[in-house]
N, C-alpha and C positions, 0 to 999 in steps of 0.2 A: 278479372271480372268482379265487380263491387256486387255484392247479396243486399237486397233488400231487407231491413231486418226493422220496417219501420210498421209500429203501432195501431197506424191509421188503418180505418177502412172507410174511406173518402171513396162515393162513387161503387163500391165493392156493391152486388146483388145478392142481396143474402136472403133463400127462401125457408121461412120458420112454418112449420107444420103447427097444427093446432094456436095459429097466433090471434083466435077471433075472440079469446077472452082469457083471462087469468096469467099464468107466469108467461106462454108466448104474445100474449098482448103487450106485457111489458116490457118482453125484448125487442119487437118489432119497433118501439115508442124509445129505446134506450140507443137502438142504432143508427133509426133515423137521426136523433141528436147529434148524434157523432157522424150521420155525413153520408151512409150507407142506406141504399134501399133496400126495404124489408119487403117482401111476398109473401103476402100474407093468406098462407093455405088453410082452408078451412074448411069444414064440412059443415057450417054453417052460415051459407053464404051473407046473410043479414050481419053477422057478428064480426064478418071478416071485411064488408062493405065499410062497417060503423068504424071500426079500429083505423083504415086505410083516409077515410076521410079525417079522422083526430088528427092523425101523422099532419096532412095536409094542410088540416086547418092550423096548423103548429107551426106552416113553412117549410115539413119536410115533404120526402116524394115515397111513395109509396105504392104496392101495385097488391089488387087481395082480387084472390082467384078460388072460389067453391072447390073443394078439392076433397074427397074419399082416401085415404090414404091406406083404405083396403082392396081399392082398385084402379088393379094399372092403366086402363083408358082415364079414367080421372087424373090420375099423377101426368101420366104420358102429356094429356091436356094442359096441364095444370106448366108443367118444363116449355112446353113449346110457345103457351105464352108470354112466361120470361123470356123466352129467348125471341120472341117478335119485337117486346117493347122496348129490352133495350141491348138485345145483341150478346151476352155474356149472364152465364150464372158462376158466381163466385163461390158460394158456401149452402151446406145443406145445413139447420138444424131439427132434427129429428125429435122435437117434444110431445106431437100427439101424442095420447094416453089416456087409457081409462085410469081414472083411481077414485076422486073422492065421492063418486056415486057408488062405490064399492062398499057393500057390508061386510064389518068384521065379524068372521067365522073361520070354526075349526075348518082344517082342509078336508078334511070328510064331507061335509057339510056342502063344501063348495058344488053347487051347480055345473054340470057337465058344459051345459050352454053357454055358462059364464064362464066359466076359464076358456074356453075355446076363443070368445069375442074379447077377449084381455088379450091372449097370445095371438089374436087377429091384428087388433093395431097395434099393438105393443112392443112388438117384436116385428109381424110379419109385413107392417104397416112401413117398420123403418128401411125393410129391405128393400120394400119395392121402390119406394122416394132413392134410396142410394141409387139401387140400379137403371134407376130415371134419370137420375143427373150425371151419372160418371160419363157417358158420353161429351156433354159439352163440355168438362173439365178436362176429360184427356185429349180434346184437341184442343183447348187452352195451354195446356200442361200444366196447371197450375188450380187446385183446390181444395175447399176444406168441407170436410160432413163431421159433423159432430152431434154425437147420439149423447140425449138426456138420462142417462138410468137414473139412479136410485141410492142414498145412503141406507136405504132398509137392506139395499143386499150386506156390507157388509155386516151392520147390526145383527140382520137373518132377524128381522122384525116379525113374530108370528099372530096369524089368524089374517096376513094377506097373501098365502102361499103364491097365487096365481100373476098379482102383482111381483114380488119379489123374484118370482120366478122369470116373467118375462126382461124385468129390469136387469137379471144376472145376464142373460142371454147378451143383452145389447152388449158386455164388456167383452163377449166372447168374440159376438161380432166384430168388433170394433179393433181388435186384434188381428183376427185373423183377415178381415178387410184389409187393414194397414198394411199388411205384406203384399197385397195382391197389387194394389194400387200406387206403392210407393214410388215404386219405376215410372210412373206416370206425371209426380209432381205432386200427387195429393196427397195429405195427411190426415187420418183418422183418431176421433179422440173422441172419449167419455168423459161425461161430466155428472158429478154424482149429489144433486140438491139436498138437504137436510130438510125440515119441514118448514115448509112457506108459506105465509097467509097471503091469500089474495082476493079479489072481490064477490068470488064462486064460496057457496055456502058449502064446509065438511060438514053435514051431520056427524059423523062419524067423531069428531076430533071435539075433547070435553078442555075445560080450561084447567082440568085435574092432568089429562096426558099433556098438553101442554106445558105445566110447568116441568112435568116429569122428563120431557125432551128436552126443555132448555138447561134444566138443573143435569144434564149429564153431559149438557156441551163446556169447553173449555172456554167459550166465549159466550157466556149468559146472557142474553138477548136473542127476543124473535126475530128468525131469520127474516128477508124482504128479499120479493126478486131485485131489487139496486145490488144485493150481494153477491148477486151472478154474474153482472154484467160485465166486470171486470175482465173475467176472465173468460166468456164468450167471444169479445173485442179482442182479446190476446189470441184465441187461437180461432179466428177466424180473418187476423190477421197475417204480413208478411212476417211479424217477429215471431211465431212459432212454428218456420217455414222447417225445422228440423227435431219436433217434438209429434211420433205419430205413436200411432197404437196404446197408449196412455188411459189410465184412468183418475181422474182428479178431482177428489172428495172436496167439498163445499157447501158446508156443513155447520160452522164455527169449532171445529174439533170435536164432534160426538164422537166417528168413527173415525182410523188410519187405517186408509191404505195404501 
């Protein structure tokens, strides 16, 4: 039996949570390139309309569905329309997230309300998307979820406790999902971004911490989501059909893990 172990994801349905603006906007824009439909889940359904027509107007194909990724009739919704338009879901990527409307403060400090609505989507958001989609993958037998955490966990970047906290969480997930699932054909993996600009305003992010991120990366330059892509395409490809449970920092070398 010849293994697939090819690159491509030609055709593949690749549904990206939070892709109606900022880094999953440009993944949804980075796969269509390469030949993949993006589903473009958003709880803004206007921002997720706008991104799905770019694709289109571009020559790719695209499909954007309003989607709550803190409630399961939403998600639920949200599957069952990929699966009408075009029969197969290939890969989950799990990026919604709160952060950059997040104030830095001591964790003391932190709002009871506000951490609860962080480890809402954050964490409890990615679970319900996974347990949304592993059905059509395990009668597939064949697919990929891949959870976005966070370089701050291993830095342990403080005054985002509740951030950080949730992003550690995904890696635990993402581990112990990859055993549950692997018997099935799917592979689970983390992916861990360093700091990104993209067209969402941080308040929070001064061009003083800025430099101080980049001066501690071993590759000096501001990161861009194009320095995701790479490896999103990798494993949501057939060539990482034997790499699960994984956490893989990307970064330009702030942090090793």
């Amino acid at each position: 039996m010849t293994t697939d172990t090819s690159a491509a994801v030609t055709d593949r349905v690749i549904v990206i949570t939070g892709a109606g603006q900022g880094i999953g906007r440009a993944y949804a824009h980075h796969f269509a390139e390469n030949g993949a439909i993006p589903v473009i889940a958003d709880i803004d359904g206007d921002n997720g309309a706008r991104v799905a027509a770019e694709i289109e107007g571009a020559g790719g194909r695209a499909l954007a569905v309003q989607t709550d990724v803190t409630s399961p009739d939403s998600v639920a919704a949200m599957v069952d329309a990929t699966l009408s338009a075009y029969g197969r879901l290939d890969a989950l990527i799990n990026n919604a997230a709160i952060f950059v409307t997040l104030g830095r403060r001591p964790f003391e400090d932190i709002p009871l309300d506000e951490w609860r609505q962080v480890m809402d989507v954050n964490i409890t958001g990615c679970f319900i998307c996974a347990r949304a989609v592993i059905p059509a993958m395990r009668d597939a037998g064949w697919g990929r979820i891949i959870n976005i955490s966070s370089s701050t966990v291993p830095l342990g970047i403080p005054h985002f406790l509740h951030y950080v906290t949730s992003k550690s969480a995904l890696i635990g997930m993402s581990r112990a999902m990859a055993r549950e699932v692997g018997p099935d054909g799917i592979t689970v993996n983390a992916v861990l971004p360093g700091m990104i600009e993209t067209e969402i305003e941080n308040s929070g992010r001064t061009d003083q911490g800025r430099q101080h991120v980049i001066g501690n990366q071993s590759l000096q330059r501001q990161q861009t989501p194009d320095d995701m892509v790479g490896t999103l395409l990798f494993l949501a490809s057939p060539a990482s059909g034997f790499m699960t449970g994984q956490s893989i920092c990307v970064d330009g070398g702030s942090a090793f893990v």
